[in-house]
N, C-alpha and C positions, 0 to 999 in steps of 0.2 A: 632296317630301322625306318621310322616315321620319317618320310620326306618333309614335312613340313616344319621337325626340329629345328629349331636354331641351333649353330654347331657348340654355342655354350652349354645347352640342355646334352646334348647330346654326352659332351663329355663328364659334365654333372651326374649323369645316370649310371657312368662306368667308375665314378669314385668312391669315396666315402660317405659321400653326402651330406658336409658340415653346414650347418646353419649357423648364419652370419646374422640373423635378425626376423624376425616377424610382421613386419611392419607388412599389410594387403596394400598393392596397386599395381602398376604396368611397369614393366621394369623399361629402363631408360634405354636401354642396349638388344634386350631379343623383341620387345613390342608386346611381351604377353603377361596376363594378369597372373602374378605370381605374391611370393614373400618374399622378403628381404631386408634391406636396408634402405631409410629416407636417402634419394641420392644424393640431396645437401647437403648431410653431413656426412657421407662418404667422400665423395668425387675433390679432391687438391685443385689447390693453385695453376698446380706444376701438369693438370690432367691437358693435352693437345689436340685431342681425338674430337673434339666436338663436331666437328662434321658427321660421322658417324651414329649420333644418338639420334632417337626419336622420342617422340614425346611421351612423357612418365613421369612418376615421381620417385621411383625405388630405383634400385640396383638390385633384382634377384640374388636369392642365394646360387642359382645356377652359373649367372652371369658375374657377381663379385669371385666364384670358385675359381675364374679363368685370369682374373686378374691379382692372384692370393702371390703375397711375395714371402712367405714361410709358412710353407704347407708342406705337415707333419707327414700327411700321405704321400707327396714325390719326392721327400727323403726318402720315405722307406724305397720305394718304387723306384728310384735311382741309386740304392745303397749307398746313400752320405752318410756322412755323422750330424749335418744341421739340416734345420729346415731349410725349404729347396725354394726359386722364386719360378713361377708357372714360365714366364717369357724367357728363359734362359735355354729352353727347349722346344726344339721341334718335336710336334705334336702329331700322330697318326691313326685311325681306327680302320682296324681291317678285318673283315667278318668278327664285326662285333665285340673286337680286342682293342686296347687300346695302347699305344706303345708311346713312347716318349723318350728323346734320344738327345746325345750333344752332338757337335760339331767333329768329333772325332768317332764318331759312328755313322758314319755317311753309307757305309756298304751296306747296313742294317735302312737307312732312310731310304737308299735307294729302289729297293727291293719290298718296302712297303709303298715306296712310291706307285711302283710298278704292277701292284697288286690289287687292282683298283679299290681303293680307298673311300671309307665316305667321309673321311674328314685327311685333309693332307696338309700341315701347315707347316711351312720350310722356317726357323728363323736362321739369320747368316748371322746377324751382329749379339744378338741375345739379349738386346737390348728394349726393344719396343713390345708392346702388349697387340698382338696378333691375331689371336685364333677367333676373337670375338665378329673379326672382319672375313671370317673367311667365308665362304657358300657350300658346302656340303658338296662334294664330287669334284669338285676344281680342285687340282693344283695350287697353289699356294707357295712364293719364294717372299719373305719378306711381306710389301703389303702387294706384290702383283700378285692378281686373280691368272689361270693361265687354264686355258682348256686341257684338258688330259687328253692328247691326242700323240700315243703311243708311238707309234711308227715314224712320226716326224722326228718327236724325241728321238729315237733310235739311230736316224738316218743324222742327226747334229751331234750324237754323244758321242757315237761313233767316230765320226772325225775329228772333232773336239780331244777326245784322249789320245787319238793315233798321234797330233799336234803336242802334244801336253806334255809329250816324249822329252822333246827339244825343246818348245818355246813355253813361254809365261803364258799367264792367264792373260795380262795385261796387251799381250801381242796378238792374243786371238780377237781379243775385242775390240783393239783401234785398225788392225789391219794393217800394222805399222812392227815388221820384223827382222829381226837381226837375219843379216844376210849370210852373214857367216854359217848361223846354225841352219838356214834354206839348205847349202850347199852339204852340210854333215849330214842334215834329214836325208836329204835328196829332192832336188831340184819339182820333179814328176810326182812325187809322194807328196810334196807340200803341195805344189798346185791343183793336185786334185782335192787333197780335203780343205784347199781352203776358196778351193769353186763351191764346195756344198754350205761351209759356215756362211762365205759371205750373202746369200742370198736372204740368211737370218739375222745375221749382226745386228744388235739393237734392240730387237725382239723377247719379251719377257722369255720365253722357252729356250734361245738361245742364251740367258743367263743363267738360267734352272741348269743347262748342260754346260756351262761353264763351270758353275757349284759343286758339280761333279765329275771337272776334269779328271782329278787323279785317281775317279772311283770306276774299275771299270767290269763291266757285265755282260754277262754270257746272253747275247739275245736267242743265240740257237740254241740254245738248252744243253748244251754239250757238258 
């Protein structure tokens, strides 16, 4: 695909391609002379993201497509029975396919994760409008940007789920764990994998393999 797509055009191109309005200018959101919609009389009250915009007066159809909260086509696409809201889903494209998944298909997310992806956008709560912020080839957990940098991932998920056995999410990320369950792991088993977490704790990527504690992958291809 075109590097210089904005990731809304991008996944505009893999939809249906509904038009939301006519209206010629620069859209508020990719920067590019498109149609759409006046963005005054689109964009709410209740809209937070203003950091985010650049100057325009529309909302593309490409760019309103990504923030559609009943769209006929990710029902289909997710077989619901209503219309679907765009941020309720993490969002994927991988040769040229474009996937979209919930929160209970993490094994499928992970594995497009892995695959390197030209759009990767994680959402955890399902609640914030996302993909519009993402950069093409980055990772994406929420609104952190995270370099796709495999091997590190690998070398944190790795010990992340060996942990994930015994302890909580919440004990791999303060560094603060029940003693009891050190001694049930083993004493040598938890020290080692938490010599590798802790060097990343805090770390967007060391959230990303949090996300995916209890998801776990075959890195040697077995």
């Amino acid at each position: 695909m075109n590097s210089d797509l904005h990731p809304c055009e991008i996944i505009y191109a893999l939809s249906d391609k509904p038009v939301y309005g006519e209206e010629a200018g620069i859209c508020r959101i990719t920067g590019k002379e498109s149609k759409g919609i006046e963005f005054t009389s689109w964009v709410r009250d209740t809209f937070t993201d203003l950091g985010y915009l650049v100057p325009g007066t529309i909302i593309s159809n490409e760019a309103a497509y990504c923030f559609d909260e009943a769209s006929e086509y990710l029902r289909q696409k997710a077989g619901k029975e209503k219309p679907q809201r765009f941020r309720n889903y993490s969002h994927f494209v991988v040769d040229g396919q474009w996937h979209m998944r919930d929160k209970g298909q993490k094994a499928d997310m992970l594995l497009f994760m892995l695959s390197n992806p030209e759009i990767c956008v994680i959402s955890e709560s399902g609640q914030k409008h996302l993909l519009f912020k993402n950069t093409p080839k980055f990772w994406q957990l929420e609104e952190a940007l995270i370099y796709p940098d495999i091997e590190r991932f690998k070398i944190i998920h790795t010990a992340v789920t060996s942990l994930s056995e015994y302890f909580s999410n919440e004990e791999m990320q303060t560094g603060l764990y029940n003693q009891y369950r050190i001694i049930k792991f083993g004493h040598k088993k938890w020290f080692e994998a938490e010599q590798v977490i802790r060097q990343f704790r805090g770390s967007a990527i060391f959230d990303l393999a949090i996300f995916f504690s209890k998801t776990k992958y075959d890195y040697n291809g077995n």
